[in-house]
TIDOLO-808021 format. One record per atom (N, C-alpha, C, O): x, y, z; residue in three letters. Coordinates in steps of 0.2 Angstrom, whole numbers, plus 5000, padded with zeros to 4 digits. Example, Ala and Ser with C-alpha at 12.3 -4.5 7.8 and 13.67 -1.06 7.14 Angstrom:
2
506649725039Ala506249785039Ala506649845039Ala507149835042Ala506449895035Ser506849955036Ser506450005039Ser506750065040Ser
This chain:
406
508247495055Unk507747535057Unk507147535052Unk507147535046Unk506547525058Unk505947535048Unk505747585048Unk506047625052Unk505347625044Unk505147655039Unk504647705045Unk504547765045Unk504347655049Unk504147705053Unk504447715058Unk503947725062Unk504847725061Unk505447715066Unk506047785064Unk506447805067Unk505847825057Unk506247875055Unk505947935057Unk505347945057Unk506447985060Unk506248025063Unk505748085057Unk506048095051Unk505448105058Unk504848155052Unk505248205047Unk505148215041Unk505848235052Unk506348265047Unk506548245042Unk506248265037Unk506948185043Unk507348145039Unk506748115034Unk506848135028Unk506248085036Unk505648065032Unk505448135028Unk505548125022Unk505248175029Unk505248235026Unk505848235020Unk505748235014Unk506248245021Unk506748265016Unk506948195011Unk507148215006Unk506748125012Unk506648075008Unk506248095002Unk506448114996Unk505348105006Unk504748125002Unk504848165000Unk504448174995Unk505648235001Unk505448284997Unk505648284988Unk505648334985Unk505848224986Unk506248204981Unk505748154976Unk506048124971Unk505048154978Unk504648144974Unk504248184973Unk503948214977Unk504148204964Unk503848254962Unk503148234961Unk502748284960Unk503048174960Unk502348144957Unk502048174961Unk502248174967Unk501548194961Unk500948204968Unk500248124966Unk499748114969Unk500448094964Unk500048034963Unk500347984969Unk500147964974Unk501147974967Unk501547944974Unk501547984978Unk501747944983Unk501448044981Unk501448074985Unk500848044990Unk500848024996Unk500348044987Unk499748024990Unk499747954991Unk499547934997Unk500047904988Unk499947844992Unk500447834999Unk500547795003Unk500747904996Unk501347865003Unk501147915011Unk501347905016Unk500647965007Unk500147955016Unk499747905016Unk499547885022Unk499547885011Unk499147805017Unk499747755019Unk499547695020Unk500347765018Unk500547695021Unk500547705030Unk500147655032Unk500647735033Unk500447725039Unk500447805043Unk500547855039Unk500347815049Unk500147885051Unk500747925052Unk500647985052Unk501147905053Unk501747925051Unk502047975046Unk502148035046Unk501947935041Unk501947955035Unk501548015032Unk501648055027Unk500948025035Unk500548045033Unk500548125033Unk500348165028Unk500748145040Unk500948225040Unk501448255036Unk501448305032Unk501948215036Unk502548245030Unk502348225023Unk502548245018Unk501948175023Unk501848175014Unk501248225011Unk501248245006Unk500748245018Unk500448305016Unk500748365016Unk500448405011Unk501148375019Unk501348465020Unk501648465012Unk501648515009Unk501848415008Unk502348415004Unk501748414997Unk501848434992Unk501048354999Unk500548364993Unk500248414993Unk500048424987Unk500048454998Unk499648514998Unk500048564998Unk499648614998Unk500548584998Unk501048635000Unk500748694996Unk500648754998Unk500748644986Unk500848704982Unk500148684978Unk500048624976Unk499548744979Unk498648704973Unk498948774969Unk499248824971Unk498648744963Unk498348764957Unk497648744954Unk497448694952Unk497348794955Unk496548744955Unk496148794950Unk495948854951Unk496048774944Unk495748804940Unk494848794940Unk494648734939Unk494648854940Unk494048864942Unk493548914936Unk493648964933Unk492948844937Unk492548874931Unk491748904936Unk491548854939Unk491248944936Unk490648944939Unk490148904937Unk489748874941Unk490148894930Unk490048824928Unk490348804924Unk490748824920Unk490048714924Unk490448684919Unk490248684912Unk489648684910Unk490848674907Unk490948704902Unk490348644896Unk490248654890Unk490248584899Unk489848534896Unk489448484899Unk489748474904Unk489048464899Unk488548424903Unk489048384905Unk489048374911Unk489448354902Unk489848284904Unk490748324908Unk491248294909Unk490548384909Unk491248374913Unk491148404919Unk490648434920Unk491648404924Unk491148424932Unk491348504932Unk491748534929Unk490848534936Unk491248594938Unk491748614945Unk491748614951Unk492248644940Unk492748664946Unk492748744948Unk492948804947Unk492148704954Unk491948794957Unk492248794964Unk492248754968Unk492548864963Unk492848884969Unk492448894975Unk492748904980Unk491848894976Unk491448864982Unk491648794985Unk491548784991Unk491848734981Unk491648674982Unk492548664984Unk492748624988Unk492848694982Unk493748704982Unk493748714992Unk493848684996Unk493348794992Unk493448814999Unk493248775005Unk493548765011Unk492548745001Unk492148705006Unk492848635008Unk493048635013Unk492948605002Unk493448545003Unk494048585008Unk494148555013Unk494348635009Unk494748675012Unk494748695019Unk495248715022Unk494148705020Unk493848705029Unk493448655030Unk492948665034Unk493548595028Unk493548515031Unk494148495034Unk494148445038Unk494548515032Unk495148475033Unk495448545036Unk495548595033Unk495648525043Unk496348555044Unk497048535044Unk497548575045Unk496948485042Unk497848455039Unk497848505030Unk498348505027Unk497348525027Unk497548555019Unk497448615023Unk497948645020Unk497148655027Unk497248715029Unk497848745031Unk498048805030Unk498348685033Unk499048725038Unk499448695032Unk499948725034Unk499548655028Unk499948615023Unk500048685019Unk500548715020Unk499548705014Unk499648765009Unk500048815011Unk499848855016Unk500548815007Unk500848885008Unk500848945002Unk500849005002Unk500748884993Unk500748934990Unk500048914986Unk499948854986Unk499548954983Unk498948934981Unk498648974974Unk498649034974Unk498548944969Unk498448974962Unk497748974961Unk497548924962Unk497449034959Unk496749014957Unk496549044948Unk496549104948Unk496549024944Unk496549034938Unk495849004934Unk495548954935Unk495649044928Unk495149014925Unk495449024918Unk495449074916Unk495648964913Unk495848924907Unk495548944901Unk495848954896Unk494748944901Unk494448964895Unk493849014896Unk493549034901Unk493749014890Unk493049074890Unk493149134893Unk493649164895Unk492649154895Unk492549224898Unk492749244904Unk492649194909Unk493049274906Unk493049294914Unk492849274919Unk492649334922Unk492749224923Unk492249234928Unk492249274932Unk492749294933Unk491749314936Unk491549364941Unk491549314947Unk491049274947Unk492049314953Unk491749294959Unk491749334964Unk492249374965Unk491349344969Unk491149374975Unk491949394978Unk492449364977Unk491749434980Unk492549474985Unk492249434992Unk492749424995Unk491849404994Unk491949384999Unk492249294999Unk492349265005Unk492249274993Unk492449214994Unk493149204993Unk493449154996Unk493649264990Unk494149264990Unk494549294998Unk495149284999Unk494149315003Unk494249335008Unk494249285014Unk494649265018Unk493549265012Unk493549185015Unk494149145012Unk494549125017Unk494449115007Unk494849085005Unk495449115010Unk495849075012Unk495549185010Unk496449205013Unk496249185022Unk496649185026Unk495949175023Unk495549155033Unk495649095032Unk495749065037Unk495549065028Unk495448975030Unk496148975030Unk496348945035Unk496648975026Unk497348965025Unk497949005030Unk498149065027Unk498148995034Unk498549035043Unk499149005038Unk499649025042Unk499448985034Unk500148985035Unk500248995025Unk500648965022Unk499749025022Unk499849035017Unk500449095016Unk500549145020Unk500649095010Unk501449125008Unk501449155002Unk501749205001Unk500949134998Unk501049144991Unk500349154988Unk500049114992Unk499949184983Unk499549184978Unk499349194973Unk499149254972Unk499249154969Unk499149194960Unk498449184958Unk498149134958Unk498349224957Unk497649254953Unk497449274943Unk497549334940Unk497349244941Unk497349264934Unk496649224930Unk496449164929Unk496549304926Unk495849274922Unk495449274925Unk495049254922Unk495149294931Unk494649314935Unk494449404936Unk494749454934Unk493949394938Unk493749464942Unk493449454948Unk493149404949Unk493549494952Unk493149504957Unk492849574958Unk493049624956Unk491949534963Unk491649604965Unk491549614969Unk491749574973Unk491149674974Unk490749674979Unk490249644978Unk489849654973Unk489949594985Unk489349564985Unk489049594992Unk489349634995Unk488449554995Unk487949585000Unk488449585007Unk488249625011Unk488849555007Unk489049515013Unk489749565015Unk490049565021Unk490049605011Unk490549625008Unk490349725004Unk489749715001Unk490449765003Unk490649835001Unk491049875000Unk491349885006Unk491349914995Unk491649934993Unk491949985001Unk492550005003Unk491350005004Unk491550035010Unk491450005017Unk490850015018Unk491849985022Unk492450045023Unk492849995020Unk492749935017Unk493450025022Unk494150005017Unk494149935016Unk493649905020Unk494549885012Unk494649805012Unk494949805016Unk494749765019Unk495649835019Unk496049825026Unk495949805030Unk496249765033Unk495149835033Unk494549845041Unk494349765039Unk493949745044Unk494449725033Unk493849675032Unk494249615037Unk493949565040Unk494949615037Unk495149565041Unk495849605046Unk496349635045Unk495549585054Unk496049615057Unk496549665060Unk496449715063Unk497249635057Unk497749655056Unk498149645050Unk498749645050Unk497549655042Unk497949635036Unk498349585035Unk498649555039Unk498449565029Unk499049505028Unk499549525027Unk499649585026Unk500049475026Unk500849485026Unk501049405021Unk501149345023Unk501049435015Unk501449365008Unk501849385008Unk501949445010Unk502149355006Unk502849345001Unk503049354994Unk503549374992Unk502249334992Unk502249354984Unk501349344982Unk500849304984Unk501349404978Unk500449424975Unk500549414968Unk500649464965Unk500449384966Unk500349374958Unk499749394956Unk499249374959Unk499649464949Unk498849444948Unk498949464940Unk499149514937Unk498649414937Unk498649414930Unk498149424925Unk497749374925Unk498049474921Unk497549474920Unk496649484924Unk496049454922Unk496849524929Unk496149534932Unk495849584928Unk496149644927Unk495349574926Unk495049634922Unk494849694926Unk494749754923Unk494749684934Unk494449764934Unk495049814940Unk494849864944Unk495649774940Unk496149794941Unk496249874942Unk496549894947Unk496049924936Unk496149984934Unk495550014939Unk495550074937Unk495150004942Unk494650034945Unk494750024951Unk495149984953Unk494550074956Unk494750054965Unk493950024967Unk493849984971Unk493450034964Unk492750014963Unk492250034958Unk492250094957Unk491850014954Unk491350034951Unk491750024945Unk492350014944Unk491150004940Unk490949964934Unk491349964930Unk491250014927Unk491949934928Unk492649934922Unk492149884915Unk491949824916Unk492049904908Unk491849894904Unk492049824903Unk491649774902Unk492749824904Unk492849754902Unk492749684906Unk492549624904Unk492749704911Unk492449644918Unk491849634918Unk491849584921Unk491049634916Unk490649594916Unk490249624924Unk489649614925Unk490749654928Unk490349664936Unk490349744936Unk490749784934Unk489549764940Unk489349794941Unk489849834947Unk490049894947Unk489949804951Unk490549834957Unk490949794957Unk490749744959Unk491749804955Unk492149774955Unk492449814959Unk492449874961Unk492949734961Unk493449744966Unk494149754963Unk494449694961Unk494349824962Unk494849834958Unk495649824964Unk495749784968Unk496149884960Unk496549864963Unk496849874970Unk497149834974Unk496549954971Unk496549974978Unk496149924984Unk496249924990Unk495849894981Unk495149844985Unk495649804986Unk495749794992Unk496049744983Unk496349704982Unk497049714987Unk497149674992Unk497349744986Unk498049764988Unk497849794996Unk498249785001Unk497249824995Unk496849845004Unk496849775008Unk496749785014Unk496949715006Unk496849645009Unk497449655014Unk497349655020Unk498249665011Unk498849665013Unk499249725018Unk499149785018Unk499549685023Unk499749755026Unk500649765023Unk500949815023Unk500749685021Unk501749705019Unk501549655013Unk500949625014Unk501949635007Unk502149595001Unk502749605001Unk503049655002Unk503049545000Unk503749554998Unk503749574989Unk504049614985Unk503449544989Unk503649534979Unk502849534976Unk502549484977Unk502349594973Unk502049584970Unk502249594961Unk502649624959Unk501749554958Unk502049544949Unk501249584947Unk500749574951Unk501149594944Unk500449614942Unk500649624934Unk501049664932Unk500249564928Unk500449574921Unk499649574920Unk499149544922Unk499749634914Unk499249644913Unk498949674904Unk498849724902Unk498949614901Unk499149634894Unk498449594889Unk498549574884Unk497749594892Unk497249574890Unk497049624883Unk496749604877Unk497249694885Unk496949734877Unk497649754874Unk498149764878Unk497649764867Unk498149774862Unk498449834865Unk498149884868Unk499349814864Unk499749874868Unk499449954864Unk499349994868Unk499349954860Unk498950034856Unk498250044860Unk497950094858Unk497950014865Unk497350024866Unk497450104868Unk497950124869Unk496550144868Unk496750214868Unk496950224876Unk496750184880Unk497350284878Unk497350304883Unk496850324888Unk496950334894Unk496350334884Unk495850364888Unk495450304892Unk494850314894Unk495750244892Unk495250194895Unk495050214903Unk495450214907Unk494450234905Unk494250274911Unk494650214918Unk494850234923Unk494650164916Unk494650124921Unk495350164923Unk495250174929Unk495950184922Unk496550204925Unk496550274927Unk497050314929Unk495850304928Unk495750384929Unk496250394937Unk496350344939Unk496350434939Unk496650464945Unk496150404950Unk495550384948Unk496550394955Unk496350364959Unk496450404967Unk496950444969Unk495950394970Unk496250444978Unk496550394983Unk496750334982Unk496650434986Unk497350374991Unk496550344997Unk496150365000Unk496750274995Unk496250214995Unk496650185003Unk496250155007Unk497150195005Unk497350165011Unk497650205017Unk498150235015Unk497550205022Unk497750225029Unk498350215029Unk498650265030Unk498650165028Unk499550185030Unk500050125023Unk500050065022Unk500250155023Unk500550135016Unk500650055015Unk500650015020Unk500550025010Unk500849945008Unk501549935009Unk501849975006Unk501749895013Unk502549885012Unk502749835008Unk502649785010Unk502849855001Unk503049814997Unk504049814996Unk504449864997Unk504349764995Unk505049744992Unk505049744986Unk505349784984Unk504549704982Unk504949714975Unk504249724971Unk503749714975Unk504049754965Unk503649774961Unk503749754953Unk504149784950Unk503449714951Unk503549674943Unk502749704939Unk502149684941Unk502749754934Unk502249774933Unk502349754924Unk502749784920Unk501849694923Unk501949674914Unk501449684911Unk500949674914Unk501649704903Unk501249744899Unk501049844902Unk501149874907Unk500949854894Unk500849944894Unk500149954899Unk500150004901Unk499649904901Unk498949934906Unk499349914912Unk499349954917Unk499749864913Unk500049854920Unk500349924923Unk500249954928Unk500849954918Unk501250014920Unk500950064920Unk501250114920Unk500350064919Unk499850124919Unk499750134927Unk499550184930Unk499850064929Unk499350064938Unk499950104942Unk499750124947Unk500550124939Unk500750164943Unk500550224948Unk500650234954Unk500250264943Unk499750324944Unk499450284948Unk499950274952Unk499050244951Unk498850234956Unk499250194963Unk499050194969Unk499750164961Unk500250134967Unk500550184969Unk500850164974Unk500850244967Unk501250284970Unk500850304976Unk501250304981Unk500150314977Unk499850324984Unk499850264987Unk499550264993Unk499950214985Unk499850154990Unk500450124993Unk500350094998Unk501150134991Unk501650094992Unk502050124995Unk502050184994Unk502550105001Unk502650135007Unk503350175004Unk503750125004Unk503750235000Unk504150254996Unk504850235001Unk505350254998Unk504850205008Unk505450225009Unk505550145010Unk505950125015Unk505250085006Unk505250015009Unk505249965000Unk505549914999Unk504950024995Unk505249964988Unk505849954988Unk506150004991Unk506149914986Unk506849894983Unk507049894977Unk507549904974Unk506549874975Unk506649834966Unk506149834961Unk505549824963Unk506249854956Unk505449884951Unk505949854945Unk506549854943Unk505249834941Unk505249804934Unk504749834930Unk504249824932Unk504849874926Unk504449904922Unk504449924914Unk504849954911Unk503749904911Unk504149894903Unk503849974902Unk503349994902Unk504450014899Unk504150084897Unk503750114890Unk503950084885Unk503550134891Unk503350134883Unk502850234883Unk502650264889Unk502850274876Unk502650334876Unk502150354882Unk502250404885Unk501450304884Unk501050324888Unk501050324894Unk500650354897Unk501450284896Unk501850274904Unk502450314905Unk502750294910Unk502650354902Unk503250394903Unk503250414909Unk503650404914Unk502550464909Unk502850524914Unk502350474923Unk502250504929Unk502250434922Unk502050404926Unk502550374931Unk502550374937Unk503050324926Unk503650274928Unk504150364931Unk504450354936Unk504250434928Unk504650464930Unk504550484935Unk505050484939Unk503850514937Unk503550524945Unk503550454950Unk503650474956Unk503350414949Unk503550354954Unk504050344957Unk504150354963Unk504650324949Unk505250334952Unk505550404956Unk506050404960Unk505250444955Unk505550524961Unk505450494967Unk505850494971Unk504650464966Unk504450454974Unk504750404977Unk504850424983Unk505050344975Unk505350284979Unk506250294979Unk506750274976Unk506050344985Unk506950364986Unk507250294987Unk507750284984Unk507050254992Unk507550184992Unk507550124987Unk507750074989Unk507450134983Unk507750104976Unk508450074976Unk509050094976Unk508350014976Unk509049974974Unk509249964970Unk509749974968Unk508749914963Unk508849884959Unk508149914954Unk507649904956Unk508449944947Unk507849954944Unk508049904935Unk508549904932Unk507449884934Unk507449874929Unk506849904923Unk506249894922Unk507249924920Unk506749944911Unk506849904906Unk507349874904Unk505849894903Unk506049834896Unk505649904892Unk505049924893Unk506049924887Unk506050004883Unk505749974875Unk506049944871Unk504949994875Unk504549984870Unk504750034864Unk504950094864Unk504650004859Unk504950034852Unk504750124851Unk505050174850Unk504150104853Unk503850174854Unk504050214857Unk503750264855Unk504450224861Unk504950254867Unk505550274864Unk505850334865Unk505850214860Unk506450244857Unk506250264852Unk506850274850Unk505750294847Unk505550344842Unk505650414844Unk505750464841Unk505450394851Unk505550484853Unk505950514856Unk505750574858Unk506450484856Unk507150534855Unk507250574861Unk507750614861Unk506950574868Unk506850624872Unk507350604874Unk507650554873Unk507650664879Unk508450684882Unk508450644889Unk508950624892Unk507750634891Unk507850624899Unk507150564899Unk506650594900Unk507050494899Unk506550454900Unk506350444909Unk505850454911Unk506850434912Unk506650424919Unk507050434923Unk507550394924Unk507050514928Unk507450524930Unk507550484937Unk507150474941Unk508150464939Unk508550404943Unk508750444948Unk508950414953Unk508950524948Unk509150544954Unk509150564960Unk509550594963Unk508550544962Unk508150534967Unk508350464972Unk508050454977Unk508850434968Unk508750354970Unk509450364973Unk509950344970Unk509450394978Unk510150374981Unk510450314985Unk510950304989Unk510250294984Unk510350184986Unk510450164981Unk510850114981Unk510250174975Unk510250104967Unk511050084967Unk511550114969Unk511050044966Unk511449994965Unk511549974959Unk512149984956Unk511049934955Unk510749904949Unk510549924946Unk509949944948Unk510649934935Unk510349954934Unk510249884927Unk510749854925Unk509549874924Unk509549834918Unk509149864917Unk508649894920Unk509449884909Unk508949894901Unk508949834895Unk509349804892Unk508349834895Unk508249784888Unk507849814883Unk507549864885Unk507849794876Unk507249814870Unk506849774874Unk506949744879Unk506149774869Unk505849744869Unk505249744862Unk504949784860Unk505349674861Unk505049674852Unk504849744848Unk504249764847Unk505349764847Unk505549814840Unk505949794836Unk506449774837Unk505549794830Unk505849744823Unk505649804819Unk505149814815Unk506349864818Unk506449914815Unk506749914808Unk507349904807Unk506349944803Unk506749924794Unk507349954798Unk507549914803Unk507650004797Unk508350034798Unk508650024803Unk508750064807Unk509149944805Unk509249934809Unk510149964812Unk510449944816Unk510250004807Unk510850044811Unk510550094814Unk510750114819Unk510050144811Unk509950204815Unk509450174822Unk509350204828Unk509250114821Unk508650094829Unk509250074832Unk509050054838Unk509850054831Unk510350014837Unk510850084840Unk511250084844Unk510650144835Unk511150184837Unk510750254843Unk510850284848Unk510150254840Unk509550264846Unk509450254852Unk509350284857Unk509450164851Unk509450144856Unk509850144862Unk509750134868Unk510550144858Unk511150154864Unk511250234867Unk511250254872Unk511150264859Unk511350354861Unk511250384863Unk511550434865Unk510350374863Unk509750404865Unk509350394872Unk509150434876Unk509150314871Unk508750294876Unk509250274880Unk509250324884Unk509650224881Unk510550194887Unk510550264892Unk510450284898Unk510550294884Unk511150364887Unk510750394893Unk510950404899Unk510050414891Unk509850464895Unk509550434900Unk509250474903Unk509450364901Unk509350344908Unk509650344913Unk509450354918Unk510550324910Unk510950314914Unk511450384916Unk511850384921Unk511250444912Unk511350504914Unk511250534920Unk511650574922Unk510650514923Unk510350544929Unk510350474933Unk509850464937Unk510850444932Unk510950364937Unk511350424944Unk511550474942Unk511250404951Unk511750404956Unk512350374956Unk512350314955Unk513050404958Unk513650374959Unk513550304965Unk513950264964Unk513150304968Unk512850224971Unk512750174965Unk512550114966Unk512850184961Unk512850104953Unk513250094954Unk513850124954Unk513250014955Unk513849974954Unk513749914950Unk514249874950Unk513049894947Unk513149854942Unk512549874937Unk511949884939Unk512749894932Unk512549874925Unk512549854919Unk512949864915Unk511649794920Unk511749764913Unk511549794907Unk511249844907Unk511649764901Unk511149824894Unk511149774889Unk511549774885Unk510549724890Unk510349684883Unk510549734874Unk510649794873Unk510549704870Unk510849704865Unk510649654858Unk510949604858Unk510249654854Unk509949634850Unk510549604845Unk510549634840Unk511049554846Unk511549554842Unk511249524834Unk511549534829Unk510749484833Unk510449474829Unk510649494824Unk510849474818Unk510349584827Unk510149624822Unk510849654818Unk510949664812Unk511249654821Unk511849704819Unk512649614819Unk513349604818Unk512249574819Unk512449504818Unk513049514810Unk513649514809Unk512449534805Unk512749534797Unk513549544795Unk514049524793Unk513349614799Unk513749674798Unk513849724804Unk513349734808Unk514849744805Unk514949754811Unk514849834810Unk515049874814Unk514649844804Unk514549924802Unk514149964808Unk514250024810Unk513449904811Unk513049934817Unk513349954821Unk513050004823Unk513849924826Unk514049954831Unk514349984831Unk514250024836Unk515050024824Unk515550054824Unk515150104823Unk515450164824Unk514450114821Unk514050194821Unk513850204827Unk513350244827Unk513950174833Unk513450184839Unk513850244842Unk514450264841Unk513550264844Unk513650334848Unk513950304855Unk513750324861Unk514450274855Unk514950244860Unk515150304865Unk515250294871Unk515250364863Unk515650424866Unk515250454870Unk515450494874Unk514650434869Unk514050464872Unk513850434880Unk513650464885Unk514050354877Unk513550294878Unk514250304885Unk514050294891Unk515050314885Unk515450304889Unk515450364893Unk515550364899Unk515250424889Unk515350514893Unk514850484900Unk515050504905Unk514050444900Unk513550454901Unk513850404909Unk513550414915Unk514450344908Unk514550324915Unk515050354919Unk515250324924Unk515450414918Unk516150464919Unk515550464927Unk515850434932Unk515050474927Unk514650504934Unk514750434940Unk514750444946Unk514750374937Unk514750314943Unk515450294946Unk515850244945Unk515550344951Unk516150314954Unk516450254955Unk517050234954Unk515750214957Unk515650164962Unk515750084957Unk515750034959Unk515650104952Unk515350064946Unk515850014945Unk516450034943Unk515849944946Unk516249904946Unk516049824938Unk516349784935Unk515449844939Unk515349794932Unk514849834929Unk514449874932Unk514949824921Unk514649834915Unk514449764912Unk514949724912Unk513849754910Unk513849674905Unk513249714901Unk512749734901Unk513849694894Unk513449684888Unk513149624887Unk513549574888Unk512649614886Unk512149554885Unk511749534880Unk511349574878Unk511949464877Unk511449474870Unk510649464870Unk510549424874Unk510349494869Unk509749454868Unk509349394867Unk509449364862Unk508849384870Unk508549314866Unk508949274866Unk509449264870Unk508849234859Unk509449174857Unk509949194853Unk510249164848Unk510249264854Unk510649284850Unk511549284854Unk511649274859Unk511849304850Unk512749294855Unk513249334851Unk513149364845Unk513749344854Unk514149384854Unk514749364851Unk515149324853Unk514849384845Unk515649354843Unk516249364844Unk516249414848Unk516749354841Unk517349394843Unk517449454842Unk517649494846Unk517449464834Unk517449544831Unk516949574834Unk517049634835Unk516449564835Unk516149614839Unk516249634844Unk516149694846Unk516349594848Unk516749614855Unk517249654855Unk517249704859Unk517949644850Unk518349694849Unk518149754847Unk518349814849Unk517649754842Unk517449814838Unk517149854845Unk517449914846Unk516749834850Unk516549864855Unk517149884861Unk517049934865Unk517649844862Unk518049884865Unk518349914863Unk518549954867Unk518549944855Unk519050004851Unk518650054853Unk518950104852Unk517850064855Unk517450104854Unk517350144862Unk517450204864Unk517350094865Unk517250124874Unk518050154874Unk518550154871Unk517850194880Unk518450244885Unk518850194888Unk518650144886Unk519450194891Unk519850154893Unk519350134903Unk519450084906Unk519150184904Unk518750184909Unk518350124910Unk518250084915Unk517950124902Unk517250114906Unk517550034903Unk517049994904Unk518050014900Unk518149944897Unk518449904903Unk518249854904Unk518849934907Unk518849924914Unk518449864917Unk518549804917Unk517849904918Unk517149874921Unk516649834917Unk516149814919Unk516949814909Unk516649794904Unk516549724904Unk517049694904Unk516049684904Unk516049594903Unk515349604898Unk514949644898Unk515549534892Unk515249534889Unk515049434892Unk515349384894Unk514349444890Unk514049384896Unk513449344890Unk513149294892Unk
């Protein structure tokens, strides 16, 4: 049988085992056969970094005008993309129009996926903050997954954010108004020093920006400005349709992460990455979980705290922050993990024999349902044998049960 003689399936899953996109491309010109399944698999996945202009007389620019224009010539790259990156590499931020980014989601009918990072967007002539971004296209989109990293005027639903450079920016409400469902958005957002002041205007109260809620699945919100947007997604997101939330906590998003969580009753899977700042404070209760009668899942990890007194910050951590999350868990938990800086408490097995273990065991008596515990090390650290020992003489006979160390 030749080569053209293979049914496009079968052809398809040969080509899908070349990763080169250089061979992928000659082996659409070998005949027209070949050509649709070596497309869908070269265009599938752009990453196209884009600059407004070029960075030197001698290098071309890669402008997202000349990307779209290339993308509504061709209908074979229009239906081929499913997942699409737009990012810009150096210098400054550029400002592009809200309507080319609109344009871009219209030309692409079977898009799945997209990442946006290092950019901003505004409103331009053609396009206005009013009426809603919802109204701007039909019947909304529906991804898979919203990546957006680093957008500067993110924190604003419209109008001038200091750091973006644009006069009307198209913040997050504007943004998220494009979508009618997401399955998975990630939003990381770590452009100013985690201490930046609270009072940055761009996160003020936002009013509910949307007619009928976002159906979102999963939520990944990184960096301390990222977890701030809570305060404004609690109006936008559909509370009985999250599943899964990732969020790093830290003093100024406390009581933000605590009201979200009240509101998202269908919660399955939550995770906290607990900034040093957080565990200084000693509170009884960080985020109450009892609202969440579906959770399932829960993970706790540190997150870069490099504390002088490393027996009292490992014994805080467990007796303090563990404790009081997992106090107000629902008997619906049936898996919890709980990273562990073994590192730190590596030397000397003194660290864990102070941990407030009796606390840390009284605080799971509430999970009926609770069938795995995993202690986890951190990073590139592990777990020895004496310290494993040392941690089971300390737990309940209950909670060792359910104990793996992983």
């Amino acid at each position: 049988m030749s080569a053209q003689a293979l049914p496009e399936e079968l052809l398809e899953l040969i080509l899908h085992h070349i990763d080169d996109k250089s061979q992928l491309s000659c082996c659409s010109l070998v005949c027209r056969v070949w050509l649709f399944p070596s497309s869908r698999l070269l265009f599938r996945k752009l990453e196209l970094n884009v600059q407004p202009q070029p960075e030197s007389p001698d290098t071309a620019c890669h402008n997202w005008h000349d990307y779209l224009k290339a993308m509504k010539a061709s209908a074979r790259i229009q239906h081929c993309v499913r997942k699409l990156s737009f990012y810009s590499s150096k210098g400054k931020w550029p400002v592009w129009p809200a309507s080319i980014l609109l344009e871009t989601l219209r030309t692409l009918p079977n898009l799945k996926s997209i990442t946006l990072a290092r950019l901003n967007f505004s409103f331009d002539d053609d396009i206005s903050p009013s009426p809603l971004v919802s109204h701007w296209l039909e019947d909304g989109l529906s991804l898979d997954t919203v990546e957006l990293r680093d957008i500067s005027s993110l924190g604003t639903y419209h109008g001038q954010a200091a750091e973006s450079g644009a006069s009307e920016s198209m913040g997050l409400a504007a943004i998220l108004g494009l979508f009618t469902s997401i399955r998975f958005l990630s939003i990381r957002y770590t452009m100013l020093p985690r201490r930046y002041p609270a009072t940055w205007h761009g996160f003020a109260p936002i009013p509910l920006p949307r007619q009928t809620p976002l159906k979102l699945e999963e939520l990944h919100l990184k960096g301390e400005l990222g977890a701030k947007m809570l305060g404004a997604l609690k109006e936008m997101v559909d509370s009985h349709h999250l599943r899964v939330l990732f969020v790093e906590l830290s003093a100024p998003v406390l009581s933000l992460a605590d009201e979200f969580v009240r509101r998202m009753t269908a919660l399955q899977t939550v995770r906290f990455a607990i900034r040093g700042d957080l565990m200084e404070m000693r509170l009884a209760i960080l985020v109450n979980l009892s609202a969440c009668a579906e959770l399932k899942s829960i993970c706790i990890c540190p997150f870069r705290y490099y504390p002088y007194n490393q027996v009292e910050a490992t014994n805080v951590y467990i007796g303090c922050t563990v404790v009081s999350i997992l106090s107000t868990a629902p008997p619906s938990v049936r898996w919890i993990r709980l990273y562990l800086d073994t590192v730190v408490i590596y030397p000397s097995l003194t660290v864990l024999r102070q941990v407030d273990w009796t606390s840390f065991s009284r605080s799971l008596e509430r999970l009926s349902q609770l069938e795995v515990l995993e202690l986890s090390p951190w990073l590139s650290s592990r777990w020895t044998n004496d310290m494993i020992e040392v941690v089971k003489g300390e737990l309940s006979p209950a909670t060792r049960q359910a104990l793996q160390f992983t």
